[in-house]
Structures are given as C-alpha cells and as structure tokens.
N, CA, C and O atoms as a GROMACS GRO file, in nm:
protein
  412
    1UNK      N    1  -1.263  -0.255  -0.715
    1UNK     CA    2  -1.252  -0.315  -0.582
    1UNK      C    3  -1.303  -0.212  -0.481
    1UNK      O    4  -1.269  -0.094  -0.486
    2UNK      N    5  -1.406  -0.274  -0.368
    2UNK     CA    6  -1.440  -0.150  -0.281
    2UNK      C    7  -1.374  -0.187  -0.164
    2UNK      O    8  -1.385  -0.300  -0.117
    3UNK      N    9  -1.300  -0.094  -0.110
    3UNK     CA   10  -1.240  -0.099   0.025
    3UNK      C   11  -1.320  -0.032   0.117
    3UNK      O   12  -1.375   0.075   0.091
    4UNK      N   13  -1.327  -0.088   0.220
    4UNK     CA   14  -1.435  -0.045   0.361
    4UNK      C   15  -1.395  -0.124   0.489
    4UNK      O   16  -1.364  -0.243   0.496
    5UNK      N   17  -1.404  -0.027   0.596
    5UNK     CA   18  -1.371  -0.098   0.739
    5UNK      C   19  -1.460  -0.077   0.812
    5UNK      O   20  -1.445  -0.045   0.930
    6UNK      N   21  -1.566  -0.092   0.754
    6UNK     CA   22  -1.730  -0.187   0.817
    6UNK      C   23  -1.708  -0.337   0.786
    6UNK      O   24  -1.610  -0.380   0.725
    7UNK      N   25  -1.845  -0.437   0.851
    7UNK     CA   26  -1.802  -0.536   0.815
    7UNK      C   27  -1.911  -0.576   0.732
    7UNK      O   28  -1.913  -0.690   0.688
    8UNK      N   29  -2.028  -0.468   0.700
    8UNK     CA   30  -2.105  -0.462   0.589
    8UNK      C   31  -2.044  -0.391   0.453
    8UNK      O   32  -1.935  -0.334   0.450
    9UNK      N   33  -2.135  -0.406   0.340
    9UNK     CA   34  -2.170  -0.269   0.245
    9UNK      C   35  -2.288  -0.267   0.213
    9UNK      O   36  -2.332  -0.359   0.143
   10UNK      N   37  -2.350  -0.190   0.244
   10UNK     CA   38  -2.542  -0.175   0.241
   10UNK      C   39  -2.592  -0.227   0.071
   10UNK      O   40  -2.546  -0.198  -0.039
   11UNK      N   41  -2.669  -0.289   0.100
   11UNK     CA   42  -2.713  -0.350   0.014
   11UNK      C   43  -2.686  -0.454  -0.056
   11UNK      O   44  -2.746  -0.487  -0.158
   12UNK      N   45  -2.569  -0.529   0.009
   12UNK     CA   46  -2.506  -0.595  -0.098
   12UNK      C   47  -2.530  -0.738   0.043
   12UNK      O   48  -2.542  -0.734   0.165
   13UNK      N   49  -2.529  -0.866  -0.076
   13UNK     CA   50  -2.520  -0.987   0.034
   13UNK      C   51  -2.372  -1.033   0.022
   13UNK      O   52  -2.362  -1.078  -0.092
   14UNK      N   53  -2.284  -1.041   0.068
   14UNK     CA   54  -2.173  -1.100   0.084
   14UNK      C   55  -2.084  -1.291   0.148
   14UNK      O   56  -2.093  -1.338   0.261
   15UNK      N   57  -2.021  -1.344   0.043
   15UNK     CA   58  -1.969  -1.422   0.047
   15UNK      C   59  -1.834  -1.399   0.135
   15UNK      O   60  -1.765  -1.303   0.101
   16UNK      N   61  -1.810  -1.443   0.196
   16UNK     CA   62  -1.673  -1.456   0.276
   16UNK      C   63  -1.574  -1.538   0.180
   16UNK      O   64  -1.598  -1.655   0.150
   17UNK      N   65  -1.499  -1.490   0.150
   17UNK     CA   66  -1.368  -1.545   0.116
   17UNK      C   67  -1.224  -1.554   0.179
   17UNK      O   68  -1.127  -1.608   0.127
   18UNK      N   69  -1.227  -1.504   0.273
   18UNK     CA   70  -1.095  -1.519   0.378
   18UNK      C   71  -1.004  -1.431   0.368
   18UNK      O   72  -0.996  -1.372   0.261
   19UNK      N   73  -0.921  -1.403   0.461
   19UNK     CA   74  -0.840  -1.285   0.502
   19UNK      C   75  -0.788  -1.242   0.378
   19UNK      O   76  -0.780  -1.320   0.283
   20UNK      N   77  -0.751  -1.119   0.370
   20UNK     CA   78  -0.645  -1.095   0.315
   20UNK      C   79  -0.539  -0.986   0.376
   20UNK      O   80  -0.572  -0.908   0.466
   21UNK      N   81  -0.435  -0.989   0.331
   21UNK     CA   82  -0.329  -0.874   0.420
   21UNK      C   83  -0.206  -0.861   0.262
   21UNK      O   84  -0.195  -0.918   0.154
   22UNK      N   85  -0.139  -0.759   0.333
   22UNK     CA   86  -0.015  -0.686   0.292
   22UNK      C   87   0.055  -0.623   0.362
   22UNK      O   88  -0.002  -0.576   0.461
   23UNK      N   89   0.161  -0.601   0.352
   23UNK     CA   90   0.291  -0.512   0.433
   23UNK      C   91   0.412  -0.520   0.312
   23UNK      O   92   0.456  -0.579   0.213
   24UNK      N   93   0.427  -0.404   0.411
   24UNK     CA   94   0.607  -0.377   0.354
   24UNK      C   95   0.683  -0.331   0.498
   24UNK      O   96   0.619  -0.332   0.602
   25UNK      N   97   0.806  -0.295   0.496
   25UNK     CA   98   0.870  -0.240   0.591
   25UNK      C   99   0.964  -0.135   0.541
   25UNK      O  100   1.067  -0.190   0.503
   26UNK      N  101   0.968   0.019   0.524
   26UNK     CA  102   1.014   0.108   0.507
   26UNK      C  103   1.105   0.170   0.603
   26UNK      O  104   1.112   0.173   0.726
   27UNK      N  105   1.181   0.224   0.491
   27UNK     CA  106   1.287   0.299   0.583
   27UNK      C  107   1.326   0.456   0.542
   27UNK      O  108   1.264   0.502   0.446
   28UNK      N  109   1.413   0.531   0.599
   28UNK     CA  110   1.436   0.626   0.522
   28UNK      C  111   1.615   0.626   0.567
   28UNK      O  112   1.678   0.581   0.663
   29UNK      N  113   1.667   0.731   0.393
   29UNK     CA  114   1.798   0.714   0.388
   29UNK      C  115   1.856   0.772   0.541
   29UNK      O  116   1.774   0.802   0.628
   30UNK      N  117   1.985   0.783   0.562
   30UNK     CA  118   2.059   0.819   0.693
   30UNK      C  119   2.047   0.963   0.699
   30UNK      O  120   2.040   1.022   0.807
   31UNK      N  121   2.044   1.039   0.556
   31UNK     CA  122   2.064   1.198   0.592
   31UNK      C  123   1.974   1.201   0.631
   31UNK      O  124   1.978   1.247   0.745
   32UNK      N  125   1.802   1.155   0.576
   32UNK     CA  126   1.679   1.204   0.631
   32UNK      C  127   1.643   1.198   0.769
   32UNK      O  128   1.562   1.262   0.834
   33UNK      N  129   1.735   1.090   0.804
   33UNK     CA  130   1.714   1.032   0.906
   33UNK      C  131   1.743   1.148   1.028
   33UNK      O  132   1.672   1.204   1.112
   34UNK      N  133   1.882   1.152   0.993
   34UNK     CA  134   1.999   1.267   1.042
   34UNK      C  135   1.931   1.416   1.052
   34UNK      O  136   1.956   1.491   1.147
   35UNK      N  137   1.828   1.456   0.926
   35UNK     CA  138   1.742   1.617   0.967
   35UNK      C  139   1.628   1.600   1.062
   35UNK      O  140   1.591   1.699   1.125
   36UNK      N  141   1.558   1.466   1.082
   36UNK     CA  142   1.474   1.435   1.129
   36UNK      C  143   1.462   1.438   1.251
   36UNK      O  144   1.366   1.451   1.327
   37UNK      N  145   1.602   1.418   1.265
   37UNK     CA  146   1.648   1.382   1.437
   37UNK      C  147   1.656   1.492   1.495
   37UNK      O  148   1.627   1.507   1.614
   38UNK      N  149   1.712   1.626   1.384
   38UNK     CA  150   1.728   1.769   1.443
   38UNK      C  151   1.607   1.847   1.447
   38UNK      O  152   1.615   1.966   1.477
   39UNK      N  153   1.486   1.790   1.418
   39UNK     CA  154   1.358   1.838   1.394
   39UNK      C  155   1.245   1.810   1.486
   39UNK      O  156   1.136   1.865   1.496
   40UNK      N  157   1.314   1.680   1.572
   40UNK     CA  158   1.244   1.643   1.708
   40UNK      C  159   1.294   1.768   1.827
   40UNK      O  160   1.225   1.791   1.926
   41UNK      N  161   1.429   1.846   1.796
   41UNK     CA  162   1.438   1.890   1.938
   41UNK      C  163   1.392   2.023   1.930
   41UNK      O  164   1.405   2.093   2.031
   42UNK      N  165   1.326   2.082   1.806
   42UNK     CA  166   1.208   2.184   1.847
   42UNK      C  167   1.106   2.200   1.823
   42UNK      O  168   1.041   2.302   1.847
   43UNK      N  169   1.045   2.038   1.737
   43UNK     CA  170   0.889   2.040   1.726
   43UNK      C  171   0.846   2.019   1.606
   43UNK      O  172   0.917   2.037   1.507
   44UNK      N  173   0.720   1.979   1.602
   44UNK     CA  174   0.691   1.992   1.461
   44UNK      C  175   0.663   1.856   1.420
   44UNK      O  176   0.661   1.753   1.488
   45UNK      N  177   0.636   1.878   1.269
   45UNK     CA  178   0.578   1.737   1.183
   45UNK      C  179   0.696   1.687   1.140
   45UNK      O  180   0.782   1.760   1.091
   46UNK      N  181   0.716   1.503   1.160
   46UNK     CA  182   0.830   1.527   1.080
   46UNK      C  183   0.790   1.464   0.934
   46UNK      O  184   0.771   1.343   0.917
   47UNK      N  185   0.782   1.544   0.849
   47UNK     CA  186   0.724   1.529   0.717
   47UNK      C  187   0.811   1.392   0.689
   47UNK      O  188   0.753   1.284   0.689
   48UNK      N  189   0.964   1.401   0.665
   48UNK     CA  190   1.001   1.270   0.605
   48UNK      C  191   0.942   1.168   0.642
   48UNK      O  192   0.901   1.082   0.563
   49UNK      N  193   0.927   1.162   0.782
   49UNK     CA  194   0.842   1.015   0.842
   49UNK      C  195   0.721   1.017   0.801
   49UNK      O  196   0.655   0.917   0.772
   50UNK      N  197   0.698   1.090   0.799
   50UNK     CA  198   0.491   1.147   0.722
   50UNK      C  199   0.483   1.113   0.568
   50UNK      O  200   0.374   1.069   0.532
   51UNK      N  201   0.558   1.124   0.496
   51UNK     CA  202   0.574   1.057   0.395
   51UNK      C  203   0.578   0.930   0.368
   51UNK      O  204   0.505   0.859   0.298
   52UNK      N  205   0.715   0.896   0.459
   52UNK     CA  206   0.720   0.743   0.465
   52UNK      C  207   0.642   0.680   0.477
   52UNK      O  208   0.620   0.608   0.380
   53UNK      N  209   0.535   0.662   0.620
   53UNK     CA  210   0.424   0.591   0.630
   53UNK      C  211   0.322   0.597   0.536
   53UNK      O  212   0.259   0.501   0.492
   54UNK      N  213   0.306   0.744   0.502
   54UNK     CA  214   0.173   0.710   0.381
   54UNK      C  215   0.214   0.627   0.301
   54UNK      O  216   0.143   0.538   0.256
   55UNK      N  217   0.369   0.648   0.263
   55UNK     CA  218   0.420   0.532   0.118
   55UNK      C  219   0.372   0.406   0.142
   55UNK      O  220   0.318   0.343   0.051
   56UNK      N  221   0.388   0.341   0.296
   56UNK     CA  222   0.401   0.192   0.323
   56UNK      C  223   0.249   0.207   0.331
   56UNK      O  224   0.207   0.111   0.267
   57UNK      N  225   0.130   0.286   0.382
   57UNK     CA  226   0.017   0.213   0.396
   57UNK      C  227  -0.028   0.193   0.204
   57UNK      O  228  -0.115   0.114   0.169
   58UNK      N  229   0.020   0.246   0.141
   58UNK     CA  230  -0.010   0.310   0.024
   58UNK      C  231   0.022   0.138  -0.035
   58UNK      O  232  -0.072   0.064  -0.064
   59UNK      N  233   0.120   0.108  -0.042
   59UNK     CA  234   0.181   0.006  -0.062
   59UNK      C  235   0.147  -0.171  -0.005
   59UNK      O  236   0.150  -0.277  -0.068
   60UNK      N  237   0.123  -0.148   0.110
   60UNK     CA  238   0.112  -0.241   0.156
   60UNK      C  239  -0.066  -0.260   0.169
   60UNK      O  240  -0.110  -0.350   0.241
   61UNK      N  241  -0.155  -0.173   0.097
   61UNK     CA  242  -0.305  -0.129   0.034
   61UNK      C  243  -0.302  -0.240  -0.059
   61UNK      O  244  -0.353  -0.351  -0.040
   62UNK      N  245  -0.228  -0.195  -0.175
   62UNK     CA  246  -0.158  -0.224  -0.273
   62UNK      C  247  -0.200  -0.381  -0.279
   62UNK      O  248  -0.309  -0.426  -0.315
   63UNK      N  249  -0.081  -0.454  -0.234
   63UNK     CA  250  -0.048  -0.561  -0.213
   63UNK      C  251  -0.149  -0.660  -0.144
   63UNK      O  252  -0.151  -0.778  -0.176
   64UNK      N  253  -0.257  -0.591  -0.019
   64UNK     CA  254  -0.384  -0.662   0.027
   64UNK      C  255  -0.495  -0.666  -0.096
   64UNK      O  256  -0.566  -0.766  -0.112
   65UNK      N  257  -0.503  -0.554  -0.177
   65UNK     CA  258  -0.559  -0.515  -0.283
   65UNK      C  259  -0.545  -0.692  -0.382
   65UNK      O  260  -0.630  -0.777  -0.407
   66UNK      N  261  -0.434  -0.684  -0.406
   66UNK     CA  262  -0.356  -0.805  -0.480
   66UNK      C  263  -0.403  -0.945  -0.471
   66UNK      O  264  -0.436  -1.013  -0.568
   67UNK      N  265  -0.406  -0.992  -0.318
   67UNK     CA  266  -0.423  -1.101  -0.260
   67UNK      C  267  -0.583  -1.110  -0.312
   67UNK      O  268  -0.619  -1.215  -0.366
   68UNK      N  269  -0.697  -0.978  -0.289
   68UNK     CA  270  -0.811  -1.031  -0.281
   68UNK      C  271  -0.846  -1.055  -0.447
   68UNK      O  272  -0.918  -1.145  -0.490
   69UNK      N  273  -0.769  -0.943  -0.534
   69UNK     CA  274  -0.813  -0.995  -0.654
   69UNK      C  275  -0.794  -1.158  -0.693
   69UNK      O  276  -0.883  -1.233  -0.734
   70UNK      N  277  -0.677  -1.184  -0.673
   70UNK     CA  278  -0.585  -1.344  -0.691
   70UNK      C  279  -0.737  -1.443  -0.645
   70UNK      O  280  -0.779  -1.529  -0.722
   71UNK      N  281  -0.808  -1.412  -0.505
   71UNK     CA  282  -0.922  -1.490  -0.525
   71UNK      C  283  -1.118  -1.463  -0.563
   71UNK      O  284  -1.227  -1.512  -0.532
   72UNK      N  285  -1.050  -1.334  -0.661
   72UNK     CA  286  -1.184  -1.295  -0.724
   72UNK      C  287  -1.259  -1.224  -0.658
   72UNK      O  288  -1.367  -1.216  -0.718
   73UNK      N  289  -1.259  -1.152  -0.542
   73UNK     CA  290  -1.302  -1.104  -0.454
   73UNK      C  291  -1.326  -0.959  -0.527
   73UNK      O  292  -1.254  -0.914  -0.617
   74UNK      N  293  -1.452  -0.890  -0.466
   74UNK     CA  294  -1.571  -0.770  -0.556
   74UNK      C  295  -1.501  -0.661  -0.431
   74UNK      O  296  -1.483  -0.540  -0.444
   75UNK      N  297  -1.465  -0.761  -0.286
   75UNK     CA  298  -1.422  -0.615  -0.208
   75UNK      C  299  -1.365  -0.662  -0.050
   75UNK      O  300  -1.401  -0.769  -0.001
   76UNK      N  301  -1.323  -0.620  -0.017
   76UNK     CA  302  -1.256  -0.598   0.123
   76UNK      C  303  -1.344  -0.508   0.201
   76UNK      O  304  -1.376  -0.390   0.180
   77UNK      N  305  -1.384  -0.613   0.326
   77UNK     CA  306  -1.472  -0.544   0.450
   77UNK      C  307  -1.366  -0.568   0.528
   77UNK      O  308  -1.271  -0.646   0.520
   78UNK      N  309  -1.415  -0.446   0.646
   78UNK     CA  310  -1.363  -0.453   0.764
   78UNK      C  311  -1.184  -0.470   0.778
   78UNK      O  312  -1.125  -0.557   0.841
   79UNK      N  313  -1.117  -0.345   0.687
   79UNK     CA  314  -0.988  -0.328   0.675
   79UNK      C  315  -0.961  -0.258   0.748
   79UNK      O  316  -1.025  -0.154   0.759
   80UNK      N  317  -0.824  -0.293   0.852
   80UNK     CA  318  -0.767  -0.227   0.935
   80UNK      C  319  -0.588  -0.216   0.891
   80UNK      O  320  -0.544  -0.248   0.781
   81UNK      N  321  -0.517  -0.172   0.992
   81UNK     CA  322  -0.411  -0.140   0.924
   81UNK      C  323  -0.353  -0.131   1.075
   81UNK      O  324  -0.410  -0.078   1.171
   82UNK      N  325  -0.205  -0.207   1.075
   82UNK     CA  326  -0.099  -0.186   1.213
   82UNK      C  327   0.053  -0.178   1.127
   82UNK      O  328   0.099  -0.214   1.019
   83UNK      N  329   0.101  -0.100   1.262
   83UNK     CA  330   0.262  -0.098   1.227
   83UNK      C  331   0.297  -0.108   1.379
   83UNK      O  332   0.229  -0.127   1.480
   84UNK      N  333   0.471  -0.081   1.348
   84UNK     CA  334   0.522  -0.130   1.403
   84UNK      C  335   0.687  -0.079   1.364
   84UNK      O  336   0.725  -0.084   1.247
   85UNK      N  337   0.758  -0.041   1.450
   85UNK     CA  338   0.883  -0.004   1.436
   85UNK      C  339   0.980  -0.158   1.457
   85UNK      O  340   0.964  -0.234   1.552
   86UNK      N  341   1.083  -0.181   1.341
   86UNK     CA  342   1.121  -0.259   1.307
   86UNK      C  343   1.265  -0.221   1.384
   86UNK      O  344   1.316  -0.284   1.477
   87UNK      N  345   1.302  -0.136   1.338
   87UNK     CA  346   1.457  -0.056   1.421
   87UNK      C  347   1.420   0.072   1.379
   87UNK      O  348   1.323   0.106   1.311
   88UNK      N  349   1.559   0.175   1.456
   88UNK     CA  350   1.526   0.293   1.474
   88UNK      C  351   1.528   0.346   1.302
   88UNK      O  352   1.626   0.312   1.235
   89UNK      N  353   1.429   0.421   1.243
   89UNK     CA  354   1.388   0.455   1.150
   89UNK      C  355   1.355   0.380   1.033
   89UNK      O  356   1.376   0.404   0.914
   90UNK      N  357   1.296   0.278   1.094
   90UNK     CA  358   1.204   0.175   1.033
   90UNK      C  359   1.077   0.150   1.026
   90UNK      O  360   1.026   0.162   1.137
   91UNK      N  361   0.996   0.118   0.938
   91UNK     CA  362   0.873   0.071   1.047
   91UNK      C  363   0.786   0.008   0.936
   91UNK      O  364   0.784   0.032   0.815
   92UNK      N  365   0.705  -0.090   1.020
   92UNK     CA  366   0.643  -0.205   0.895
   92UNK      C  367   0.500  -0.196   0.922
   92UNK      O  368   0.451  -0.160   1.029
   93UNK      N  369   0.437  -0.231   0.819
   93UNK     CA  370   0.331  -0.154   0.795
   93UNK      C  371   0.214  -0.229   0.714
   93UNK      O  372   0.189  -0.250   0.596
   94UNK      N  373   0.157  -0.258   0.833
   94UNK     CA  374   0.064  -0.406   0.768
   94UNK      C  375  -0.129  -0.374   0.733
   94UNK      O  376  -0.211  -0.334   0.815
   95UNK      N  377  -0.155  -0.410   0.580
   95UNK     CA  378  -0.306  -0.378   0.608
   95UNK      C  379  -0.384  -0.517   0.586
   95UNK      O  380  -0.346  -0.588   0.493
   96UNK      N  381  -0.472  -0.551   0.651
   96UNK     CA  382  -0.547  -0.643   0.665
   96UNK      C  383  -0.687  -0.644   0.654
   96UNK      O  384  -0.734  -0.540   0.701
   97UNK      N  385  -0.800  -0.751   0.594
   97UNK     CA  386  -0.928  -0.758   0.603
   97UNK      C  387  -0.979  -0.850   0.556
   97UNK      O  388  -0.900  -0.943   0.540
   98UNK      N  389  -1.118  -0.880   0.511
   98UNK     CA  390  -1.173  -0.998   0.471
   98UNK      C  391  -1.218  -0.930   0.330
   98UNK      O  392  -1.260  -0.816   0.316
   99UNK      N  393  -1.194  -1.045   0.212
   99UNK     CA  394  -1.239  -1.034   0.144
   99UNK      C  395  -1.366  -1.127   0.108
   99UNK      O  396  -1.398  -1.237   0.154
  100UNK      N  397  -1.438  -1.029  -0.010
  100UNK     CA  398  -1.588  -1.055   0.010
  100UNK      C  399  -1.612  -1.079  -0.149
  100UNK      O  400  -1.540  -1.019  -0.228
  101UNK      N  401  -1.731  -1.182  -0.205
  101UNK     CA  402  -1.785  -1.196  -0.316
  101UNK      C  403  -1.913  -1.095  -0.358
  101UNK      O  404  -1.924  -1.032  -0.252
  102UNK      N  405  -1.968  -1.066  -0.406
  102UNK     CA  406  -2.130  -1.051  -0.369
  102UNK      C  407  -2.208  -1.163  -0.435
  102UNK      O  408  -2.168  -1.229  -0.531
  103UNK      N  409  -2.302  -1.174  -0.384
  103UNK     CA  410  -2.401  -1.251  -0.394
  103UNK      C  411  -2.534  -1.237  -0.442
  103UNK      O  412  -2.610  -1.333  -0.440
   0.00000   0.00000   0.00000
C-alpha cells in the first residue's frame, strides 16, 4: 500500500475510490498523567504525551490502511491527519484520504 499526501503519484493513472479514514482516542494512565502535569511547570517535552500521539496516529494509520484494503485500493492520496482533545488527557486522533486504484 503506498501512502502519500499529494493528490498525485507520478506516473501512475489513478481511479478514485472514495474516502477512507481511521481514529482512535487515547489516553494515558492517571500517574502519567500526574508526572506530566509536574513536567509542564518547568518545561520540556512531555514524552508520555509524545508517545501517546505517535501510538494513536500509528493506529488510527492502521485502521485507514484497513478501510482502503477492504475496497482493493493500490494506495491512499492526499492523507491528512487531525486531533483533537476529547477531555483533559485525552485526545482522538483521526487519519483520512482518498483511496486510489491504478489504472
């Protein structure tokens, strides 16, 4: 499967086959939550959350991945990706694009 967020791939003629997407909504446990919170008041990365999100785009890849195989699709153009905080140390995590045949 080729993933790309153009709405070409050079050389290739492409069939439209219609959206596809995925999400999840992640969280992290209360302690992480709890060091995380002490890690905003002097700076810095907060890795647990940096983790988290890669998990959900990772995942919710995954799952758009899923949808385009289900309709035979060679690849996904023009993939983008949104989130969104669900509650405090939440956040959902959606990837989207068109999947494509070649031709």
């Amino acid at each position: 499967m080729i993933l790309v967020n153009t709405d070409y791939i050079s050389g290739k003629n492409l069939e439209m086959l219609g959206l596809v997407k995925g999400s999840t909504i992640q969280s992290k446990n209360i302690g992480r939550d709890i060091t995380q919170s002490f890690k905003t008041l002097v700076g810095g990365e907060l890795g647990a959350y940096t983790e988290m999100m890669n998990d959900a785009r990772a995942l919710a890849t995954k799952r758009m991945v899923g949808e385009a195989e289900a309709l035979g699709a060679d690849a996904i153009v023009n993939i983008r990706y949104a989130s969104a905080a669900v509650m405090q140390g939440a956040a959902e995590v959606m990837a989207y694009g068109t999947a494509v045949k070649f031709v």
